[in-house]
N, C-alpha and C positions, 0 to 999 in steps of 0.2 A: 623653161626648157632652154638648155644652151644652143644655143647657135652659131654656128663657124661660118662663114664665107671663104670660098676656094679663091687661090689666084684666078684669074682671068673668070670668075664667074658672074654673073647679071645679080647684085644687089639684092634685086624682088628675089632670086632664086633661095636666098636663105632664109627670106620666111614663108616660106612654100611649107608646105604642113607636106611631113615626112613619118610612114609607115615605122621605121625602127631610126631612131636616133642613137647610134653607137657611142657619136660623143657626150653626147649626157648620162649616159649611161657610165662611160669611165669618168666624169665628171663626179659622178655619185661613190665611183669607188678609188677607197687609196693605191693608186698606181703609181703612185713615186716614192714612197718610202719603200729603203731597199732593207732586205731580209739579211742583218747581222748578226755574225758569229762568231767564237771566241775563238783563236789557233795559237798555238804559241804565245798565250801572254798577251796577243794582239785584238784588236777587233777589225775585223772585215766587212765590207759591205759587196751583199749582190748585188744584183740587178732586184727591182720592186717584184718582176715575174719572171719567169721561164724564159728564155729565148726557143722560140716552134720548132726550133732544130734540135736542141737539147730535150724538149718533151717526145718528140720523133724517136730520138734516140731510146730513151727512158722505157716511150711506150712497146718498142721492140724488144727490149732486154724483157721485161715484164710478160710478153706475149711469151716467150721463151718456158713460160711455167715457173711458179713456185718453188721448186725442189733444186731447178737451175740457179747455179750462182754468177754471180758478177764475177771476171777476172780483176784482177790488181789494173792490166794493162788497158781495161775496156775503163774502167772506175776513173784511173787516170785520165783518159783523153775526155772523159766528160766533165772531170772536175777542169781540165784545162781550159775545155770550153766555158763553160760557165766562170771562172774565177777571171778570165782576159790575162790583161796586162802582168797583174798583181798574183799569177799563179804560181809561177818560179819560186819565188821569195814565198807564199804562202805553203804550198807543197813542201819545199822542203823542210820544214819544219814537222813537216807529218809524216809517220815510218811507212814505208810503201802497203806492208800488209797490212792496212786499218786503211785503205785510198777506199775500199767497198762501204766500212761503215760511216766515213764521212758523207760518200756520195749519198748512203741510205738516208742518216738527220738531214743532209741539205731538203730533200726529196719529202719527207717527214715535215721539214719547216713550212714547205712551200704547200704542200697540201693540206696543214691547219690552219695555213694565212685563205684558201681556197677556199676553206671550211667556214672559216670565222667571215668571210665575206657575204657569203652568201645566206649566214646567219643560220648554221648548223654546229654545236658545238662537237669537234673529233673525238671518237674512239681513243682513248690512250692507249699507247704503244711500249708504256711502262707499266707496271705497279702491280698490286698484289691480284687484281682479277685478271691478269694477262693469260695463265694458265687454265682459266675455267673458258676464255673466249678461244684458247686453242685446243680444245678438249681433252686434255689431260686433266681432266677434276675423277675424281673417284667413281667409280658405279653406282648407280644407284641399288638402296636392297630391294629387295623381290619380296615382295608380298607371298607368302604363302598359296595356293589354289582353294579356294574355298571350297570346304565340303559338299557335294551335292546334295540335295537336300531330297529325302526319300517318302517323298507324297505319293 
């Protein structure tokens, strides 16, 4: 088990047998490789996780319902959040109406890195079964009613 000692804390204190160990815990998971993406020819690097204000955000657009869309202008200010320094120079590269579906893949990437951590393989969000998990597959046929039978 990893063990940290704080500034100013008593020695014995950090091998004191502790209920939940947070740090061994991200000890045990990749928290520092960051999630990159291809923009303009370029590669980018995020941050390894979410910033709690950026999933704040996220989680409130989403609470908003399914049917609701992200504006260009909401998409932006959380890509700017998320991208920091490096968002001027990357955004622009990107045409404003397609700032929702960027947002969407970052959001996508980061909850299969989620997935793959916790050792659940995701749902794909592409490919040819995408229409039968959103229920546009065909009807099913109906069986006939069977004859009553005259005993």
């Amino acid at each position: 088990m990893v063990r940290v000692a704080l500034d100013g804390q008593d020695p014995g204190e950090a091998d004191r047998h502790v209920t939940i160990d947070f740090d061994a815990y991200l000890a045990e998971h990749d928290t520092a490789t960051p999630v990159t993406i291809r923009v303009g020819g370029r590669l980018w690097d995020l941050p390894a996780s979410l910033p709690s204000g950026f999933m704040l955000r996220a989680s409130a657009l989403e609470a908003r319902g399914q049917n609701s869309r992200v504006t260009d202008t909401e998409a932006e200010s959380m890509l700017r959040g998320l991208f920091g320094r490096q968002a001027t120079e990357l955004l622009d590269g990107v045409p404003e109406h397609t700032f929702p579906d960027l947002l969407r893949l970052v959001l996508d990437a980061y909850r299969q890195r989620m997935a793959e951590r916790r050792g659940n393989a995701p749902a794909p969000t592409t490919g040819p079964n995408r229409p039968a998990r959103r229920g546009n597959q065909r009807p099913r046929r109906r069986r006939p009613p069977r004859p009553a039978s005259g005993g």
